[in-house]
C-alpha positions in Angstrom: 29.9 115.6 -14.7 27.7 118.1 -16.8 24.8 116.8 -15.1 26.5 116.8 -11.4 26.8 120.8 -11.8 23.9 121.2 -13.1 22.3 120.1 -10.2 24.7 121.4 -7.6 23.8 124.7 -9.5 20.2 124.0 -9.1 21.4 124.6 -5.5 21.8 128.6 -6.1 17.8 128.8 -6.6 17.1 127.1 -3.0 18.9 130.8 -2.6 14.9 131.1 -2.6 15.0 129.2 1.2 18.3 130.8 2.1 19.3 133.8 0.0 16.5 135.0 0.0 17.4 139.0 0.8 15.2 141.5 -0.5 16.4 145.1 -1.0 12.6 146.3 -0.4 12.2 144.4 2.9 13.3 145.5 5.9 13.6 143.2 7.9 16.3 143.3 10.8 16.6 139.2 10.9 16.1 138.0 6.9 17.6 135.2 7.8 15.9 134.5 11.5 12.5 135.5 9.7 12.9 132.4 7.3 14.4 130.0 9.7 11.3 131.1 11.9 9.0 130.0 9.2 10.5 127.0 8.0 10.3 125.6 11.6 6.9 124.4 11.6 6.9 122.4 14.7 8.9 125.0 16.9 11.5 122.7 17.4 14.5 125.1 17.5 15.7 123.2 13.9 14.8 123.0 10.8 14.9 119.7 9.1 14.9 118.1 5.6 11.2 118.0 5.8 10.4 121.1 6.5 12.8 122.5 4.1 11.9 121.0 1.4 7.9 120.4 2.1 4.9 120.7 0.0 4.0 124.1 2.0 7.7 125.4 1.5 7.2 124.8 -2.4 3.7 126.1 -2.7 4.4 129.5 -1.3 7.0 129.9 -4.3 4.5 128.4 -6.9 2.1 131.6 -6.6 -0.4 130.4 -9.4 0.3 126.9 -8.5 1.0 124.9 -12.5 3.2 122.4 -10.3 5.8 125.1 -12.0 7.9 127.8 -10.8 8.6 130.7 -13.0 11.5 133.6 -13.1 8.7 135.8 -11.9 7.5 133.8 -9.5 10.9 132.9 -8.1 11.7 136.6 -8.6 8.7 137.6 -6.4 9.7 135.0 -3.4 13.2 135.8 -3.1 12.6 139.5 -4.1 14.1 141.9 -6.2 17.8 141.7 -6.9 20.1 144.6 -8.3 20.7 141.9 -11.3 16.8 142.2 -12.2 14.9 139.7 -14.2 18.7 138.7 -16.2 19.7 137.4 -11.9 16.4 135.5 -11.8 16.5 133.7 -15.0 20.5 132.7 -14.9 19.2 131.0 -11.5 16.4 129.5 -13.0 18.6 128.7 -16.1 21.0 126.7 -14.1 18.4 124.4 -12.3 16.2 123.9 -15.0 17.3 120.6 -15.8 15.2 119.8 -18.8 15.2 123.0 -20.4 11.5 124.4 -20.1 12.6 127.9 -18.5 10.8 126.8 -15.3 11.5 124.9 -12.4 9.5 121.3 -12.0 8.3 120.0 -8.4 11.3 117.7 -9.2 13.8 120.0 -10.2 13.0 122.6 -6.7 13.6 119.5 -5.0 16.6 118.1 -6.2 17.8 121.4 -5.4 16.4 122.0 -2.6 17.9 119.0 -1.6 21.6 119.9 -1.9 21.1 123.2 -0.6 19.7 121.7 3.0 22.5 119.3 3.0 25.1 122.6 2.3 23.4 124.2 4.8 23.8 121.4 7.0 27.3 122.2 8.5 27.3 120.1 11.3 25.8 116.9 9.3 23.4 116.0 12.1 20.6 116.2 9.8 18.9 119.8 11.0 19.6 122.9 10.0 19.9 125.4 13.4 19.4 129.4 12.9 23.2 129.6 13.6 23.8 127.5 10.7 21.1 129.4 8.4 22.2 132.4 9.3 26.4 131.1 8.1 25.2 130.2 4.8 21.8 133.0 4.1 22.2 134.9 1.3 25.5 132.7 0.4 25.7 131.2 -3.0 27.1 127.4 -3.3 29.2 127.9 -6.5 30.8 131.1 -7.4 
C-alpha cells in the first residue's frame, strides 16, 4: 500500500505536464500553452504518447544524465512560493528508490497516472477542456 502511494504521489511531479504555473510567466493560457505543445500532431488531443514521450522528458532533463533534478524540475515548472523546500517534497514523493532525483522510470510511472487522472472521460486522450479541469490541480492533498 506504501508503495501504491508512493507512486500515485509520484503523480504530483507530472504537476511538471499539468501544474506547471509559473508566478514569472505571464502567460494568459498556462494551461492552453502546454496542451498546445504536448499536441505534436495537431490533433486537437493529447494522448498517452505524447504525454509521456522521449521529447516531453527531455525538455525537463536540461543537462540530460537520464536524471531529473529539484532544480531542474524547479526550472520546468517554475518558481513556486514554497521555493526549493516545494520542489524537493515533489521530487521526494516520486523518487521511488531514494537517490533525490527522478529516473526515466520513475517520470514515467508518474507520468503515467497523471495522464490517466487527467483523463476524465477515459477515452484515452486528454482534450484542452480536460487539461485545463485538472492544470495546476494536485492528485492527493
Amino acid at each position: 500500500m506504501a508503495a501504491m502511494y508512493r507512486v500515485f504521489a509520484a503523480c504530483l511531479v507530472l504537476g511538471a505536464f499539468s501544474c506547471g504555473t509559473c508566478l514569472a510567466q505571464a502567460a494568459a493560457d498556462p494551461a492552453g500553452d502546454r496542451f498546445k505543445a504536448l499536441d505534436v500532431n495537431q490533433d486537437g488531443v493529447v494522448s498517452q504518447y505524447e504525454y509521456d514521450s522521449d521529447a516531453a522528458i527531455l525538455s525537463m532533463d536540461s543537462n540530460h544524465d537520464d536524471h531529473v533534478s529539484g532544480s531542474e524540475l524547479q526550472a520546468f515548472i517554475g518558481p513556486h512560493p514554497g521555493g526549493a523546500k516545494f520542489t524537493e517534497r515533489r521530487i521526494a514523493r516520486a523518487d521511488t528508490n531514494g537517490d533525490q532525483q527522478l529516473s526515466d522510470e520513475e517520470l514515467r510511472r508518474a507520468l503515467k497516472f497523471r495522464f490517466e487522472w487527467l483523463d476524465r472521460n477515459k477515452d484515452g486522450n486528454v482534450d484542452l477542456s480536460e487539461m485545463r479541469a485538472g492544470f495546476g490541480t494536485a492528485m492527493l492533498n
